[in-house]
DRENVEXFI-660202 format. One record per residue (C-alpha): residue number from 1; residue in one letter; z, x, y. Coordinates in nm, 4 decimals. Example, Ala and Ser with C-alpha at 12.3 -4.5 7.8 and 13.67 -1.06 7.14 Angstrom:
BEGIN
ATOM  seq  type        c3        c1        c2
ATOM    1     a    0.7800    1.2300   -0.4500
ATOM    2     s    0.7140    1.3670   -0.1060
// end
This chain:
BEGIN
ATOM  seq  type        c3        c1        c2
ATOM    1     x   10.5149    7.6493    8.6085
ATOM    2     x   10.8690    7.6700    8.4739
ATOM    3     x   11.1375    7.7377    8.7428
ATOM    4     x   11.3109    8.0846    8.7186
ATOM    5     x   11.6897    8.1719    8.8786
ATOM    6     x   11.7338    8.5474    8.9140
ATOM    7     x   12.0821    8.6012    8.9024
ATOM    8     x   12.2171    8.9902    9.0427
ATOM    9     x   12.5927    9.0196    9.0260
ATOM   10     x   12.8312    9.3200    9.0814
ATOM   11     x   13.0203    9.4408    8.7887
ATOM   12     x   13.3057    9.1343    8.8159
ATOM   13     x   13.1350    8.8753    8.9812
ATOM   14     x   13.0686    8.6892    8.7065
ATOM   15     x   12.7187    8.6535    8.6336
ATOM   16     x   12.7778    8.6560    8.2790
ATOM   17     x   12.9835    8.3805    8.3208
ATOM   18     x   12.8123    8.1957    8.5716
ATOM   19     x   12.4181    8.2496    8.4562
ATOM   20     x   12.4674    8.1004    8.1265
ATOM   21     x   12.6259    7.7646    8.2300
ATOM   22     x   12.3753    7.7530    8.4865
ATOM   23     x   12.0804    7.8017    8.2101
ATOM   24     x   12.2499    7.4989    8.0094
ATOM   25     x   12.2559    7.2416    8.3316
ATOM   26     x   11.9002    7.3327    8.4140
ATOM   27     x   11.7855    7.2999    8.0482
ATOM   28     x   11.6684    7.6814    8.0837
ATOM   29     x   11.7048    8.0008    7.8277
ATOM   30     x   11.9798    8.2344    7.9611
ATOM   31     x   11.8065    8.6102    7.9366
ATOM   32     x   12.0182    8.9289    7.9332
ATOM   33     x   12.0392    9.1434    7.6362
ATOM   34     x   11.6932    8.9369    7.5120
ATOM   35     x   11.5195    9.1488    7.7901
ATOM   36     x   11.5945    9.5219    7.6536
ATOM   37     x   11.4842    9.3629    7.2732
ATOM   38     x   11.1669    9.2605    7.4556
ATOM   39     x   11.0425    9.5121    7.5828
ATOM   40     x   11.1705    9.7238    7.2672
ATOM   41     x   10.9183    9.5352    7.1226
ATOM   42     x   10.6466    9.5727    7.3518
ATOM   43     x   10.6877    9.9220    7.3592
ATOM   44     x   10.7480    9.9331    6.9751
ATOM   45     x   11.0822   10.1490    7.0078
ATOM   46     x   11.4271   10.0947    6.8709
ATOM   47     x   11.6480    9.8538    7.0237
ATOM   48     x   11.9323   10.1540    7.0385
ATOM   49     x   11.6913   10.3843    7.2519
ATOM   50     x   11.5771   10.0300    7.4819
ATOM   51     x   11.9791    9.9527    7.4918
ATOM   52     x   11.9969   10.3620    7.6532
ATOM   53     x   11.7542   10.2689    7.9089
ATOM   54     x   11.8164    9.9327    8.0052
ATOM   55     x   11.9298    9.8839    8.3742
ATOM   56     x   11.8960   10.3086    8.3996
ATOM   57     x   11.7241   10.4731    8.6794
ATOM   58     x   11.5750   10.8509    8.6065
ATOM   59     x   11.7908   11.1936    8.6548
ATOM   60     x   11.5847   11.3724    8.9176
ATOM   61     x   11.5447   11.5748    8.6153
ATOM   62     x   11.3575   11.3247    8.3733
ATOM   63     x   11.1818   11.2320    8.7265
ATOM   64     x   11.0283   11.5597    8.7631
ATOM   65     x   10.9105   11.5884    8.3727
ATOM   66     x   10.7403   11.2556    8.4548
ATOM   67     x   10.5509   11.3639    8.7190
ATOM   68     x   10.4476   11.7154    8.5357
ATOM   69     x   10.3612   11.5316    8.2370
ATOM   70     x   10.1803   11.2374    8.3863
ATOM   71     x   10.0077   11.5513    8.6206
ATOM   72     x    9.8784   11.7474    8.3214
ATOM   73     x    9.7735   11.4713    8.1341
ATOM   74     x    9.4022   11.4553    8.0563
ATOM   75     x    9.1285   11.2015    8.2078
ATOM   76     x    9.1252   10.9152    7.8876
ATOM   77     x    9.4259   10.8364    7.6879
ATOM   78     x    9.6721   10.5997    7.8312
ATOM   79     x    9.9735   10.6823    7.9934
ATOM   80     x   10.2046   10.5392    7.7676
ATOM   81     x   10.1028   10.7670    7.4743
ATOM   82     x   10.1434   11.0665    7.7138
ATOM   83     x   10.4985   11.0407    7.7363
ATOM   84     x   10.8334   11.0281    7.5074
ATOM   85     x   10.9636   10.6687    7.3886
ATOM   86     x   11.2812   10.7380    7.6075
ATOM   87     x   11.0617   10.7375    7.9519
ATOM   88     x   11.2482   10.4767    8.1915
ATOM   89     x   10.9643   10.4555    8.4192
ATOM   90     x   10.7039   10.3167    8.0921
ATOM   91     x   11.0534   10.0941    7.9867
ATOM   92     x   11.0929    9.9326    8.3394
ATOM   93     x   10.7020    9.8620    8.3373
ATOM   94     x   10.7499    9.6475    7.9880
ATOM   95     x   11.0694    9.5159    8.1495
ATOM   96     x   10.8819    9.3694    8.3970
ATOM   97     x   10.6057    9.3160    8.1647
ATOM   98     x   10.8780    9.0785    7.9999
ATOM   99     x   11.0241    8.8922    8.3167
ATOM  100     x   10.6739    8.7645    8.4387
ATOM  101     x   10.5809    8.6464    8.1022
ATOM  102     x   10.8479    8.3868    8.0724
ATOM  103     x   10.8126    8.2937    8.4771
ATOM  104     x   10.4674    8.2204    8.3780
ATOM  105     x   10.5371    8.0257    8.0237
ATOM  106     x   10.8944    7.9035    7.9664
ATOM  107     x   11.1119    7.9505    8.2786
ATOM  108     x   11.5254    8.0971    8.2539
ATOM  109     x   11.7601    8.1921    8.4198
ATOM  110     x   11.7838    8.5990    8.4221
ATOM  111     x   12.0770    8.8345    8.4625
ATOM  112     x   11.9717    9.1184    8.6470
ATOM  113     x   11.6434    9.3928    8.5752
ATOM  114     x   11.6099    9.3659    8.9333
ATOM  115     x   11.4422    9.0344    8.8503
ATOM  116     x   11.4760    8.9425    9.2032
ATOM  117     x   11.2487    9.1661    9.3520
ATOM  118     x   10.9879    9.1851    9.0066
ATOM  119     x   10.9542    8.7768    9.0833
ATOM  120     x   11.1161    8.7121    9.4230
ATOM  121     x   10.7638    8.6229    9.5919
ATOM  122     x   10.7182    8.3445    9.3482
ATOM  123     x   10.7006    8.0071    9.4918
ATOM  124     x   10.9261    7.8977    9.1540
ATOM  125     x   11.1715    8.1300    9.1592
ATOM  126     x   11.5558    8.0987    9.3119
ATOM  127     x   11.7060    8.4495    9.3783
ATOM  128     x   12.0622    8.4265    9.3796
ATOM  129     x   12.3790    8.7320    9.4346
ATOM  130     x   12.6718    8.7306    9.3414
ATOM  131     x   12.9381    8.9731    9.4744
ATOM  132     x   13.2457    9.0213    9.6220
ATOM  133     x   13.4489    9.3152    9.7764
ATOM  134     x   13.5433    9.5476    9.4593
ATOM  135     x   13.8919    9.5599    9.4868
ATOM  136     x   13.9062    9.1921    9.4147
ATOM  137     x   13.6580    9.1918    9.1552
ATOM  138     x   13.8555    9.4355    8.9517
ATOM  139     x   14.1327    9.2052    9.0010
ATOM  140     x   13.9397    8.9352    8.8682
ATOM  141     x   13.8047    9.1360    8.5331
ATOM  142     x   14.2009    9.2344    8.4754
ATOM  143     x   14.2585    8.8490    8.5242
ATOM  144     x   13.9579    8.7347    8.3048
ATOM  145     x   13.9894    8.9903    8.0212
ATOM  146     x   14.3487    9.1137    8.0468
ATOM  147     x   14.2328    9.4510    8.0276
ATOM  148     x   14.3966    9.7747    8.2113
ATOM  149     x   14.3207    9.8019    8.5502
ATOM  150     x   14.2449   10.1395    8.5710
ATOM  151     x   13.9613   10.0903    8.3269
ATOM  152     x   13.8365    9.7939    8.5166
ATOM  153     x   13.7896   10.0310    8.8432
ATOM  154     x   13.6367   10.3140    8.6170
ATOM  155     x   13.4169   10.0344    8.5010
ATOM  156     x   13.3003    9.8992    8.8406
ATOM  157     x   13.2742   10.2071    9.0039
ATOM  158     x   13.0073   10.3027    8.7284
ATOM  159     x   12.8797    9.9586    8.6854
ATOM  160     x   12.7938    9.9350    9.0275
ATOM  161     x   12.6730   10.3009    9.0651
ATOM  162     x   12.4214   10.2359    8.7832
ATOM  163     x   12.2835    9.9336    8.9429
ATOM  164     x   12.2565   10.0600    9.2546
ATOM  165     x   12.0674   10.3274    9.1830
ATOM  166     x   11.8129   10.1379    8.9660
ATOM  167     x   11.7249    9.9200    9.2583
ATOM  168     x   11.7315   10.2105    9.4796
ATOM  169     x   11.5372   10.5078    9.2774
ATOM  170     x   11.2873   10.2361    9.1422
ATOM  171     x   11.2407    9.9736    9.4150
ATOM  172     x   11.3642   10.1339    9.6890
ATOM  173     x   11.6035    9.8235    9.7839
ATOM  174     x   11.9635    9.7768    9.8206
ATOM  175     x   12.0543    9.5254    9.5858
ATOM  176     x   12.3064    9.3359    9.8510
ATOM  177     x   12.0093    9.3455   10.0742
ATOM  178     x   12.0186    8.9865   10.2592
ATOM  179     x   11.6460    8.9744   10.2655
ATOM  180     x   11.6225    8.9927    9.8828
ATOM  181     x   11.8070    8.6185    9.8340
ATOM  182     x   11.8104    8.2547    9.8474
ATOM  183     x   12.1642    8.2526    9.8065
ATOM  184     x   12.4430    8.4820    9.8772
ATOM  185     x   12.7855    8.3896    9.7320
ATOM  186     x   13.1356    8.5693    9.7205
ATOM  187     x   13.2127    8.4542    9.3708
ATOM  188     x   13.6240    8.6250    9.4578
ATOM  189     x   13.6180    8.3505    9.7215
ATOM  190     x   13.4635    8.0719    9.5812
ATOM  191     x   13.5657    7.9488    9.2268
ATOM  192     x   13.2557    8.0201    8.8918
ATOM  193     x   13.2678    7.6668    8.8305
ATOM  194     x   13.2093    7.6236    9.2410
ATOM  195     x   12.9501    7.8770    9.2109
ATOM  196     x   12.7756    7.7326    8.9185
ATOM  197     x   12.7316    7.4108    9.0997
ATOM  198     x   12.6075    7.5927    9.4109
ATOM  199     x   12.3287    7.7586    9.2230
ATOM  200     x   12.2110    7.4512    8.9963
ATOM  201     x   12.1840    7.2401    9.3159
ATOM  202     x   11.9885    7.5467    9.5069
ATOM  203     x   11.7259    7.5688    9.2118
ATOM  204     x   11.6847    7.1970    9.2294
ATOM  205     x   11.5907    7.1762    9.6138
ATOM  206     x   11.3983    7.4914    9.5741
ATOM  207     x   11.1964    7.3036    9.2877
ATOM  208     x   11.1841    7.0470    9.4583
ATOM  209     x   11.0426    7.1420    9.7751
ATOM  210     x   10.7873    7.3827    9.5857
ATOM  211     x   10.6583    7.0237    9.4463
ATOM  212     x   10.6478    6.8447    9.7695
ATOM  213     x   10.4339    7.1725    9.9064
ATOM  214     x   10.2231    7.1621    9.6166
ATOM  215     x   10.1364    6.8133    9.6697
ATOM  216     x   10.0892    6.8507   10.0802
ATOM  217     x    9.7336    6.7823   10.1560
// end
């Protein structure tokens, strides 16, 4: 099996920046905005309603129409046809429909879906986060993009709350849960280019010692 780094990073850390070059040392696709399109696909919705529900946990709201719906619904058809093409439980189930498919064909390196916890039991997979306390990672998107600060905090405060709550609401984790990683790293302490090489030679041991394991009598 192909090896698969799961990369979750705070709004500023730098995962956009770090999991491509990471993809090109390893020889692996970089997936992030493929992953909505995917399961767009799957689901056979437009790529503007997948866009709305990528990364997006539930009101309680749409939560509670779910459960009615999925309640009422008679003994035969399949779920998916009993609810709307905007239902972000049905789009997280082709998300993850999506990230297990290339573990098991091609490999990549992916950019958050909560990818670490959809493949973190896999013997080839790296889980890696990347974070840092918010104040400097604002600093560091003002640096990067020369944009206005204020903006930058709106951003990360929403970013982050976004994020949070999809790991929260629909795997009941905290995404800077130690547990959930190979690697931790504080990518407003430790240069990307740093970091890059940090993750490239991680995946390479892990692969490494999932061969020597796999060969063990």
């Amino acid at each position: 099996m192909a090896a698969v780094v799961t990369i979750s990073a705070s709004f500023g850390a730098g995962g956009s920046i770090v999991g491509p070059q990471v993809a090109q040392r390893l020889g692996l696709p970089f997936l992030d905005r493929a992953i909505p399109a995917a399961a767009a696909r799957r689901l056979q919705i437009p790529e503007a309603v997948a866009s709305a529900l990528d990364e997006r946990a539930p009101s309680v709201l749409e939560r509670l129409a779910g459960a009615l719906a999925h309640a009422s619904a008679p003994i035969g058809p399949d779920p998916v046809d009993m609810v709307g093409e905007d239902d972000p439980d049905e789009f997280r189930h082709a998300t993850e429909a999506v990230l297990r498919q290339v573990a098991d064909t091609t490999g990549a390196v992916v950019l958050g879906r909560c990818a670490m916890v959809v493949l973190g039991g896999r013997p080839d997979v790296l889980t890696v986060r990347l974070d840092g306390p918010a104040e400097r990672r604002v600093a560091a998107v003002v640096a990067r993009e020369k944009t206005d600060e204020a903006a930058a905090r709106r951003a990360q405060r929403e970013s982050d709350r976004t994020r949070d709550a999809y790991a929260r609401v629909f795997y009941r984790v905290n995404q800077d849960d130690p547990k959930l990683y190979h690697l931790m790293i504080d990518t407003t302490a430790v240069d990307l280019g740093a970091c890059v090489d940090l993750v490239v030679r991680a995946a390479v041991a892990r692969c490494a010692l999932r061969d020597v394991i796999a060969q063990a009598p």
